[in-house]
N, C-alpha and C positions, 0 to 999 in steps of 0.2 A: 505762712502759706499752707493751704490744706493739702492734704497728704495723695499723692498724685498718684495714677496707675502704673506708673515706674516703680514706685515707691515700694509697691508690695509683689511685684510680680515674681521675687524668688522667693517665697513661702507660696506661688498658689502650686496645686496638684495638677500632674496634665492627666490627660483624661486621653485613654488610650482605648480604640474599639475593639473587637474578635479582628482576627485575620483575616482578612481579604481575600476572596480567591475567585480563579475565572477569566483571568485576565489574558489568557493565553486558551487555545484550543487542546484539548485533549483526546482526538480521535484518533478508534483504532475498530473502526469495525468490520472490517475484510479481517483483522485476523484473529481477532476474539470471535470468527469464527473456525475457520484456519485451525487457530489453536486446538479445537474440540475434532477437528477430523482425526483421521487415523493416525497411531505415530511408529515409527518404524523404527524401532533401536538400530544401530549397525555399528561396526569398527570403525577406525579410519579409512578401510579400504572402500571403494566405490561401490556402490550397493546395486546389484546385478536385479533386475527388476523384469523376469520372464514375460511375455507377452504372445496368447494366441494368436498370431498376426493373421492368418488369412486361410479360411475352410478348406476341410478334406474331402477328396470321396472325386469322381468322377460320372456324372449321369450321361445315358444317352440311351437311343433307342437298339434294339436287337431283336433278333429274331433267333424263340427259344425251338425255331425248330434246325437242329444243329449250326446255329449260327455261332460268329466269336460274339464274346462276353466283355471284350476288352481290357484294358486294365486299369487299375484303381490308383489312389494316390492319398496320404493322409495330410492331416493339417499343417503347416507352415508356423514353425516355433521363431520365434527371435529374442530378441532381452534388449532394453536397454538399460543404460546406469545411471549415477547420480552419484554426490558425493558433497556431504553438510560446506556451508561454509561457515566459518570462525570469525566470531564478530563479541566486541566487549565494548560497553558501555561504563564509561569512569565517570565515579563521584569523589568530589576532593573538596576539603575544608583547612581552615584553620587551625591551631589550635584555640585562641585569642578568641574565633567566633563559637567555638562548640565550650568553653567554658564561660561564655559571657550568656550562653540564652540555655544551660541547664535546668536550671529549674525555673516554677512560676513567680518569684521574688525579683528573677533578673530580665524576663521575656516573657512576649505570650507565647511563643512557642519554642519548642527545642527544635530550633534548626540542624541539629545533625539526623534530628531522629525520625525527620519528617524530611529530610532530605535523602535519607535511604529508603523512607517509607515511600513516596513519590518515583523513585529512583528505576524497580520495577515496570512499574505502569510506564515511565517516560519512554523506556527501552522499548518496550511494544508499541509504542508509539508512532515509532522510528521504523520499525521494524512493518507497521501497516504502511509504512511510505515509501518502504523502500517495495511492498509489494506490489506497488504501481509498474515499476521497470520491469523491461522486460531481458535482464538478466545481466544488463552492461553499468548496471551502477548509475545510471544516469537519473538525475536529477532534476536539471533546466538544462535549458544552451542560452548560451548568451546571444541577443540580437542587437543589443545596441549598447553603450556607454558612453556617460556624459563624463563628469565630473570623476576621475577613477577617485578610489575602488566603488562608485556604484555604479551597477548594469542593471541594464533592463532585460529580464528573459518572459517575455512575452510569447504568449501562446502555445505549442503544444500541445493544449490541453490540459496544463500544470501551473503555467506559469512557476511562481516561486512556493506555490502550494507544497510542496517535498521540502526544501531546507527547512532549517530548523536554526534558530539561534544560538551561537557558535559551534555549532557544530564546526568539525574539519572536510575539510571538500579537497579531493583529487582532481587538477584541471587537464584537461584532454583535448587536444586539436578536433577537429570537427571530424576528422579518419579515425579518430582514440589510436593512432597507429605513434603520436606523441605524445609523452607525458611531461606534461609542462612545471608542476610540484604541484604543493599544498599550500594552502589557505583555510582560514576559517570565517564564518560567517559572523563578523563582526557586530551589528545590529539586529533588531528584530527585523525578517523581511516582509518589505511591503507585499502585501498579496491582492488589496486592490490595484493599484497601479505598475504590481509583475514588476518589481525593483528587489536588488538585494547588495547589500555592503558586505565588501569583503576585506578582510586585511591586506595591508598596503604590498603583500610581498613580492607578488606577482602582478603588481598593477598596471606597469610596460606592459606586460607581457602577455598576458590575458585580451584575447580580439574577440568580435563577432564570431558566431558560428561553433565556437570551440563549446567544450560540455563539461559541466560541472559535475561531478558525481562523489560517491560515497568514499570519505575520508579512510587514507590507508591505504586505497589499489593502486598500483604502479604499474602494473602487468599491463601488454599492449596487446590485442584488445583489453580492458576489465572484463572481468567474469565476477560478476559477483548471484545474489539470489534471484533464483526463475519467477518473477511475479507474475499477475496474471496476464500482463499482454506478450510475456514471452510461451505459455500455454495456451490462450485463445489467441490464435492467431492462423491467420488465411494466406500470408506468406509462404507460397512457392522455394524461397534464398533461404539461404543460412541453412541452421541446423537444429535435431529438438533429440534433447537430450543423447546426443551421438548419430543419430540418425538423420542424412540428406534429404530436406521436407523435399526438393523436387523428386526423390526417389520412391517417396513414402506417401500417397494422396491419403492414408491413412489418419494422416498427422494433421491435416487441415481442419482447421475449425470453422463451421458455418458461418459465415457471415453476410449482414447487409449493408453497402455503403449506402452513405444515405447522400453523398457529393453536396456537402455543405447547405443541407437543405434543412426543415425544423423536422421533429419527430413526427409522423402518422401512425396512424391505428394500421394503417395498411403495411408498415414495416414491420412492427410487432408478431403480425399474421406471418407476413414471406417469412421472417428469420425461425419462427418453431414450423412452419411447415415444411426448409428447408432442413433444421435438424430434424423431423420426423422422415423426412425424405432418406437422411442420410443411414439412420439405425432402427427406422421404426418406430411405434408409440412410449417414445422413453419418458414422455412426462406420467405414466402412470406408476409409474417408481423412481428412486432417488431423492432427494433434500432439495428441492430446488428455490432459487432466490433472484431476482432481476437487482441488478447491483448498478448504482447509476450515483450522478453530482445530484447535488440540491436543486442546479439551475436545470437541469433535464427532468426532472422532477417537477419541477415549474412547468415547462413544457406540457409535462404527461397530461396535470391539473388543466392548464389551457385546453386541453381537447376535451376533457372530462366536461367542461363546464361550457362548450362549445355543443354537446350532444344533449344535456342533462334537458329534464322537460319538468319546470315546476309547477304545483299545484296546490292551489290556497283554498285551505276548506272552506265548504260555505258559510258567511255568517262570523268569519275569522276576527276576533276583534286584532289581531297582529298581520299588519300588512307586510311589516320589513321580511326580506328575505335573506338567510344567513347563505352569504352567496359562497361560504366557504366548503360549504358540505362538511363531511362526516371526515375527519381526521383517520380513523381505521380504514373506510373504505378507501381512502387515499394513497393507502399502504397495499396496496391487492393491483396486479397486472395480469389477466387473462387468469383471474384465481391463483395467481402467484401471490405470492409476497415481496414487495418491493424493500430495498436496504439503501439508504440513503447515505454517505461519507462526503465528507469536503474535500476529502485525499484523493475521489475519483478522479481519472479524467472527464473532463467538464464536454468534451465531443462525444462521446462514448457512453453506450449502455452495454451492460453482458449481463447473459444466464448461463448461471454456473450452478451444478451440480454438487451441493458440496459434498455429498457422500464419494464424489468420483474423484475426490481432491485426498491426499496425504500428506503427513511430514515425517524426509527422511532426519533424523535425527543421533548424536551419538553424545550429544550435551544436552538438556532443557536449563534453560533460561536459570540459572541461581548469582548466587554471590559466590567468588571463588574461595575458597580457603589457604590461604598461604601461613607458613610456619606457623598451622593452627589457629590462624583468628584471619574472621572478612574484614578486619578494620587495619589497615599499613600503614606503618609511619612513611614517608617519602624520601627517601637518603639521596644526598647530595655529594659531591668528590670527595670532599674530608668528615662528613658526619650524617645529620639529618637535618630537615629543614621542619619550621614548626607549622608541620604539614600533614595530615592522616588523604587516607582513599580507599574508597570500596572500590570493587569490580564487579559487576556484572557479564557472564558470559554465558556464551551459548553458541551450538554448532547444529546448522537446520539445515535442510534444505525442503524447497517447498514442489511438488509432483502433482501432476492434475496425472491420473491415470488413462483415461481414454480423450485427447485434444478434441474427437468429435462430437465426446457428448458434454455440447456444450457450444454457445453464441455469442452473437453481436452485433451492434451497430454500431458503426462509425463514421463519423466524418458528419457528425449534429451539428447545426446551429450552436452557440452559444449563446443564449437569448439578452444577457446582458453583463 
């Protein structure tokens, strides 16, 4: 019989390509700008943050022929605080897999060295997601569940856009005034159809309406980092930074509701003519940036291409028209510059000033050092287990300085 392809398939060579990569999102552009704002070293104590609250001086008419002159009164000082929160990001391996892919004889790549090299960036990552909340940790809410542990957290403006694959999640009754335990995010979560698996532990227990949030808080309410819908925000309730917003109109941030309608040019207009209302001509100083989802973004382009007038030179041997336009100018709102993220909320556009944005800080982001090396072995009751880990840590917190210079619209369409 002639010699068959069974026959020789252990002498052939496999044929292995480069590494793959892409296969997962890597956005973090709210705070790879963030990052470059101000940064404010401090101790652990609460960082007292002075603020001119509200002018001096008293005017009025008189009469300089021996009339009173009245009296006078200076400016209104106040302060408020802040205080980093402490957050770490673990990498952990084998031993088995960090001596099996060391050099290029055994792997294409050395998985420990590209997994602390990645390890960084992941954390920022995390850390652009968590800048979406507005200060309580929260992640999604669950609205429905079939089969446990998958829920459907449908809309908000997030869906399951925030988790992250296993990450650890803190559950929280729909008051956060329960804490229900931990879980982690078992599979990758769907992000088109707002689904996410969670481990089995709390799978009774876990209902509609309850909130998922950022692994680690127990505290009732959570308090975790001030993102930007805890600074841009037109909320009357609650509180900004120690301060009673219904005490403070100071603290209010312009906004335009849009009541579930698609974006216009005409909202665009109202919201900077409302923040010019509120401080004057502030777009002719400052960083400023229109910060929106992909799909509001799609929107914007619909109007754009709704207004646009074209015109085919004479004698044109090219009739098609690139109906896409100019990719740069597509980037430009009212001579802004527009920033586009998948991490946005998907209802909402903001301008934000990022020169009026800081980070209070008393750690930046590194590897810790423990008994002199970022690399730990993992000890277990009677020894170690054949286990190493990095840590990543860091202690921020994140300050918009003035909440009024600075916008929004909320409550877009989702176009699809």
């Amino acid at each position: 019989m002639a010699q068959s392809y069974t026959d020789v398939a252990a002498v052939q060579i496999e044929a292995i390509t480069p590494l793959l990569t892409g296969f997962f999102d890597e956005e973090d552009s709210l705070f790879s700008k963030f990052e470059k704002v101000q940064s404010q070293p401090q101790s652990g104590r609460a960082m007292r943050i002075p603020i001119e609250l509200r002018p001096g001086g008293k005017m009025r008419y008189v009469s300089l022929d021996n009339g009173s002159l009245g009296t006078g009164s200076g400016p209104v000082y106040d302060y408020a605080s802040v205080t980093p929160v402490d957050s770490v990001f673990n990498l952990s391996w084998s031993l088995k897999s960090k001596f099996t892919t060391d050099n290029d004889s055994k792997a294409v790549v050395d998985t420990v060295q590209r997994t602390i090299a990645s390890g960084i960036k992941e954390a920022k990552l995390h850390v652009d997601k968590h800048l979406q909340t507005s200060g309580t940790g929260i992640l999604a809410t669950v609205t429905a569940h079939g089969s446990a542990p998958t829920y459907s957290v449908v809309g908000n403006g997030f869906g399951a856009r925030l988790l992250r694959h296993n990450d650890p999640i803190s559950v929280y009754d729909s008051t956060q005034a329960n804490y229900r335990g931990e879980v982690y995010v078992s599979g990758t979560p769907d992000y088109k159809n707002e689904t996410v698996t969670l481990s089995s532990t709390l799978a009774g227990a876990i209902t509609s309406t309850d909130k998922l949030c950022v692994g680690g808080l127990t505290a009732t309410p959570p308090s975790y980092i001030y993102g930007l819908p805890y600074h841009h925000s037109a909320s009357t309730a609650g509180t900004w930074l120690g301060w009673t917003r219904a005490n403070y109109p100071e603290v209010i941030t312009p906004n335009v509701a849009a009541g579930s309608t698609n974006l216009t040019v005409s909202m665009v207009h109202k919201l900077m003519a409302i923040m010019e209302g509120e401080l004057g001509d502030i777009f002719e100083t400052g960083n400023w940036t229109w910060y929106m989802h992909p799909k509001q973004h799609f929107q914007l382009l619909q109007l754009m291409s709704q207004i646009s007038e074209i015109h085919l030179p004479m004698g044109s041997g090219n009739s098609e028209v690139d109906m896409a336009f100019n990719r740069k100018n597509q980037r430009k709102l009212a001579s802004l510059p527009v920033m586009t993220s998948i991490n946005a909320d998907q209802s909402r556009i903001d301008l934000i000033d990022l020169q009026n944005w800081m980070r209070a800080t008393y750690k930046d982001l590194s590897f810790l050092k423990l008994a002199g090396s970022t690399v730990l072995p993992v000890p277990n009751s009677t020894s170690y287990d054949a286990t190493e880990m990095s840590v990543l840590a860091w202690s921020q917190q994140f300050v918009c300085k003035n909440p009024r210079r600075g916008g929004y619209i909320s409550g877009l369409t989702v176009p699809f």
